[in-house]
Every structure is written in structure tokens, then in C-alpha cells.
C-alpha positions in Angstrom: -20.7 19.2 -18.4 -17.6 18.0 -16.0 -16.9 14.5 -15.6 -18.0 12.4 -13.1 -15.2 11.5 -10.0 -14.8 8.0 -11.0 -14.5 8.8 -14.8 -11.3 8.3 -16.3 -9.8 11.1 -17.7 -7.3 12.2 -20.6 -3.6 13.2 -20.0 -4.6 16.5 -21.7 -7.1 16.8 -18.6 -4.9 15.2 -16.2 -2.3 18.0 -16.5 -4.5 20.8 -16.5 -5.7 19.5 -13.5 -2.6 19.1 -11.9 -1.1 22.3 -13.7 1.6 20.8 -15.1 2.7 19.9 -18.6 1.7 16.2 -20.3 5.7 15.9 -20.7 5.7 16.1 -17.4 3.2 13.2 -16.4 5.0 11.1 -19.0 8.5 11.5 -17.4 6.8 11.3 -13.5 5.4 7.5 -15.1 9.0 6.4 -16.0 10.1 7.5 -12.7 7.4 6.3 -10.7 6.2 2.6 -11.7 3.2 2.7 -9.4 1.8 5.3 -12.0 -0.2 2.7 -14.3 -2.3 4.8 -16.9 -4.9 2.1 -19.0 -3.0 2.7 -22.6 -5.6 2.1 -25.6 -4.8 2.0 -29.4 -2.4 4.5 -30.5 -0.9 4.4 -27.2 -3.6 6.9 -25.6 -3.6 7.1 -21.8 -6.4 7.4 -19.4 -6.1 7.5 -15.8 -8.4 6.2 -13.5 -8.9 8.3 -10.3 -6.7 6.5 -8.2 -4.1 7.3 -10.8 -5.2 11.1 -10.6 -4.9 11.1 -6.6 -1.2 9.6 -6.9 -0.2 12.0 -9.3 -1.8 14.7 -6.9 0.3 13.4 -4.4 3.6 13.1 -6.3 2.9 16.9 -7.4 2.6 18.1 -4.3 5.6 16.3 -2.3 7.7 17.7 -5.5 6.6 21.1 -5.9 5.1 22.1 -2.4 6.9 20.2 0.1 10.5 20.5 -1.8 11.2 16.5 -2.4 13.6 15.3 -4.9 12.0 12.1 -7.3 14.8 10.0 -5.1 13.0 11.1 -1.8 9.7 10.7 -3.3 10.7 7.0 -4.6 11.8 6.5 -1.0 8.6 7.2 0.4 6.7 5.0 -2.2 9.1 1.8 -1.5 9.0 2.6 2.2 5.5 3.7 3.4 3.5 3.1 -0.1 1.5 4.0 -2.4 -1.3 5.6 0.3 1.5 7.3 2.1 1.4 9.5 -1.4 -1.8 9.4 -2.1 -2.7 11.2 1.8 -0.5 13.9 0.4 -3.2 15.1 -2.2 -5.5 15.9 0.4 -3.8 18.4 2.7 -5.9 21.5 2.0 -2.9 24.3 1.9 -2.3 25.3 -1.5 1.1 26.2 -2.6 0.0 30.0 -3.6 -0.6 30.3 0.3 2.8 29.8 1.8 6.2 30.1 1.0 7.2 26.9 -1.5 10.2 25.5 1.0 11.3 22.2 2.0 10.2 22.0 5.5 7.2 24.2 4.8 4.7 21.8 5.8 6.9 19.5 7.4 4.4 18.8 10.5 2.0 17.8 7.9 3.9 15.5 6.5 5.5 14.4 9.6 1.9 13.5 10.6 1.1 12.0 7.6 4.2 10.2 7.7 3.6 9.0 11.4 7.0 10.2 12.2 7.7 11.6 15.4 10.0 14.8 14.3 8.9 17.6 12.4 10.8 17.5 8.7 9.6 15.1 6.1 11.9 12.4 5.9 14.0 12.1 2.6 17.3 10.0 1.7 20.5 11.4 2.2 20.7 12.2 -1.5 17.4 14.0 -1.8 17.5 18.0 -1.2 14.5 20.3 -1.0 14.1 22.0 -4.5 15.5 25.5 -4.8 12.9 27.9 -5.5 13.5 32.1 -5.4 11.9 34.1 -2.6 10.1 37.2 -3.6 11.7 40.8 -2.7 9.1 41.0 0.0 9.7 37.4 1.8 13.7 38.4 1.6 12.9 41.9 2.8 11.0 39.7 5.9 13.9 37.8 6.2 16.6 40.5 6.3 13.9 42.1 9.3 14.2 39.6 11.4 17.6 38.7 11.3 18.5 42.5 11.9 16.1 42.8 14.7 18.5 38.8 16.0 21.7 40.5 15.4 20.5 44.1 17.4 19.2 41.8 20.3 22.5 40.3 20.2 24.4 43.7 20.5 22.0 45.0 23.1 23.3 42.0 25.2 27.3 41.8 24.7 26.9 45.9 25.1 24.9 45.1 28.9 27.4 42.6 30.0 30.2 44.4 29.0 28.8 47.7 30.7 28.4 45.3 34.1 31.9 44.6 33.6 33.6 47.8 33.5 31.1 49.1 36.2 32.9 47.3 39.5 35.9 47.9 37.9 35.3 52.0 38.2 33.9 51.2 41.8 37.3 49.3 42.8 39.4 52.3 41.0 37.3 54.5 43.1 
């Protein structure tokens, strides 16, 4: 029987939710005070659902969109808590498009009510490195061959217009 929405909910079922580990959620509430979990005896945490949704948020501005905890602190202390929380309900899932730092940036430039397309971070805070898959390099390498032959193809035509009146003048 699953839980009803506004049901609180475990950390054990909090990070298999979020599909990360319980160490994780613990470090992400030192780092981020606006994570307030209801503590009981023994020190047990539940999270309420706005809790859940901020969390979703946080996860997904650290592991899809490529923020650092400084740029995601930023964005708390700057355009708040519901800035975040907007973040948990963008649809795309990680497993459906490359994990990069400007991957969804027009999302979260709209989100953001900014008027240019990256998300905006502090000058400290760097999109996580991730690895590209063999297949997403071999796209990559494509593409910058088929750039670099375009390239050729046009110093080769300007330098054949040239040398052409220069033959016409020589005669």
C-alpha cells in the first residue's frame, strides 16, 4: 500500500526515491539549511513533502543540470526556496539526455526568469564533470570532422579563385 502525497516519509524512502544514498541527504541538510527534516526520538528524520520536493529540486540542479552546492546555495539565497523547488517538476529525466551543464539550460533559464540561455551560477561554481559514452564521443568526433572538412572545402575554393586570374593574367 504506498503512502499518501502528504504523508511524511522515512530518509530510507526519501533516498530511494530520489536514488541517492541516506549519506547523501544527510550531507545535502548540512549544506542546505532550508532542508528542515521533523527529527523524533533517537534522532529519526521524516520529511514532509515540501521537504521531498526541495530535495527533488537540489538533486536535479546537482546531478542533471551540472551545478556545484555553491551555485545551488546561490540560487537558494538569491531566487529561494521555490526557485528550487520548480526544478523538481521539469519532466526530462536524466537517462534521456546527455548529463551536461548547459543541458537544459533554457529550462532553467525560464525557470530562472533570466533572459540568456545558461543557468546562472557563481563564478566559483563549474558544471560537474561526467564521462560521455563511446557513442556520444563518436557523435562528437562526427561532427567536428564533418566542421573541419567544411572548413577545408572553403580555404581550398578561395584559394583556387586566387590562383585562377593569376593563370588568366600569365596568359
Amino acid at each position: 500500500m504506498a503512502k499518501a502525497a502528504e504523508a511524511f516519509r522515512t530518509i530510507s524512502e526519501v533516498a530511494s526515491d530520489l536514488d541517492v544514498p541516506k549519506h547523501v541527504l544527510r550531507f545535502w541538510e548540512a549544506k542546505f539549511p532550508q532542508i528542515r527534516p521533523m527529527k523524533r526520538g533517537g534522532g529519526r528524520r521524516y520529511y514532509r513533502p515540501e521537504d521531498l520536493e526541495l530535495l527533488k529540486g537540489i538533486r536535479r540542479l546537482l546531478h542533471a543540470e551540472g551545478y556545484t552546492i555553491k551555485g545551488v546555495q546561490k540560487i537558494l539565497r538569491e531566487q529561494g526556496v521555490d526557485q528550487v523547488k520548480a526544478f523538481a517538476h521539469i519532466t526530462t529525466t536524466e537517462k534521456t539526455k546527455p548529463r551536461r551543464g548547459k543541458a537544459d539550460g533554457a529550462a532553467a533559464a525560464a525557470l530562472a526568469g533570466s533572459n540568456h540561455s545558461a543557468p546562472a551560477k557563481s563564478a566559483n561554481s563549474k558544471p560537474a564533470r561526467t564521462r560521455e559514452t563511446p557513442a556520444q564521443i563518436g557523435v562528437v568526433l562526427q561532427k567536428a570532422i564533418a566542421e573541419l572538412q567544411a572548413c577545408r572545402r572553403l580555404l581550398l575554393g578561395e584559394a583556387e579563385q586566387q590562383t585562377e586570374p593569376a593563370r588568366a593574367a600569365r596568359g
